[in-house]
MIGU-142333 format. One record per residue (C-alpha): x, y, z. Coordinates in steps of 0.02 Angstrom, whole numbers, plus 50000, padded with zeros to 5 digits. Layout:
N
XYZ/...
REM end
This chain:
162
555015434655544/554755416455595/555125401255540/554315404255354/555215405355211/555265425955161/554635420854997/553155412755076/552825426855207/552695440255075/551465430854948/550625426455124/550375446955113/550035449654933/548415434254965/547965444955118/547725461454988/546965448954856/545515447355003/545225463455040/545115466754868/543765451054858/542995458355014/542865474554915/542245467054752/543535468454667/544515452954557/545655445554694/547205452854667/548575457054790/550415464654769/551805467254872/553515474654835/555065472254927/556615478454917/558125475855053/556775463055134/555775477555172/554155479755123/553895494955022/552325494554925/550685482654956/549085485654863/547415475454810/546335479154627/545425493754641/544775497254461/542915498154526/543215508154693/544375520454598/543505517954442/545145518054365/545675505154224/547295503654276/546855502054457/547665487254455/548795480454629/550405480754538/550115498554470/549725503754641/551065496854728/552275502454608/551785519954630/551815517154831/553705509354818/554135522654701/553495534954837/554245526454990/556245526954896/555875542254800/556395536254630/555415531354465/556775515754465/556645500854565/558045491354539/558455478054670/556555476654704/555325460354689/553555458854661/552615445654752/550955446654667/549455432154680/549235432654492/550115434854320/550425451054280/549095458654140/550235466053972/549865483754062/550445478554236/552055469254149/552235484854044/552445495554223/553555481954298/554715483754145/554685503754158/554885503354344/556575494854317/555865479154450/557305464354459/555945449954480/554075446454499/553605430454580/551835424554572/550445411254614/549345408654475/549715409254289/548575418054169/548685408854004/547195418553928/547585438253973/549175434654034/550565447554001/552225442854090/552335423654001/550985416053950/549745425853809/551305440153794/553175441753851/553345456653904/554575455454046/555835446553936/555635457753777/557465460153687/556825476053617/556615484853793/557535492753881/557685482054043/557045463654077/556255456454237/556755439854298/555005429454313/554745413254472/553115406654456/551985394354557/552285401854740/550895396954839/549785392654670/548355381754753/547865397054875/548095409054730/546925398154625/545635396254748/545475415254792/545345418354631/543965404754579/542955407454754/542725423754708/541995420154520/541015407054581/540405420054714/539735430654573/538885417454446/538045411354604/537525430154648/537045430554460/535955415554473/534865418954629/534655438154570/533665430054408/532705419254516/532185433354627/530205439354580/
REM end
């Protein structure tokens, strides 16, 4: 690795799946999952190519790190994700035993890890996932927002079309 910071070398990753997923058509969001500073899960959204609901980049790189150490449990792992985690995707972190997600952009209105629910700091569950947010926030933000405005421009010149 060079000179960057680990922390911002992996969300550098998770951005790069949050474009292929916007190159895709899909809502921008990237994952990556490390664990011993190696990378052992990366995924984008793929709810429409799958046409899957829960198709979602942390699902999917959960179930590749769970393949790559052959265990349900990830303990000792981190999440680098470009957005909050949905209350589904928080849900799987919780289950999949992850020590910490770290992520751009908050999501105050579907939000599952902090903001709309608190999932990853529940008393009543069985295992609680240590939360940094902010990492890298403006690029997260912009991915995010380029691609919406991508699609109410797309919107607009489709009704003007004869």
């Amino acid at each position: 690795m060079d000179k960057l910071s680990p922390h911002i070398q992996f969300m550098r990753m998770a951005l790069r799946q949050a474009e292929i997923a916007a190159e895709e058509g899909e809502v921008p969001c990237g994952a990556v999952i490390i664990k011993d500073g190696e990378v052992i899960g990366k995924a984008h959204n793929q709810t429409e190519t799958l046409k899957d609901p829960t198709a979602h980049a942390e699902v999917l790189a959960i179930t590749q790190a769970t393949q790559a150490v052959g265990n349900w449990r990830l303990n000792g792992a981190v999440m680098y994700v470009t957005k909050e985690p949905c209350p589904m995707c928080a849900g799987a972190l919780v289950l999949a035993r992850i020590e910490k997600v770290i992520w751009g952009m908050t999501d105050p209105i579907r939000g599952g890890a902090i903001s709309k629910f608190q999932i990853l700091d529940t008393a009543d569950l069985n295992h609680s996932v240590d939360v940094e947010t902010g990492l890298m926030e403006n690029e997260c933000k912009a991915i995010m927002q380029g691609f919406f405005q991508d699609l109410r421009q797309k919107a607009k010149d489709r009704k003007r079309e004869p």
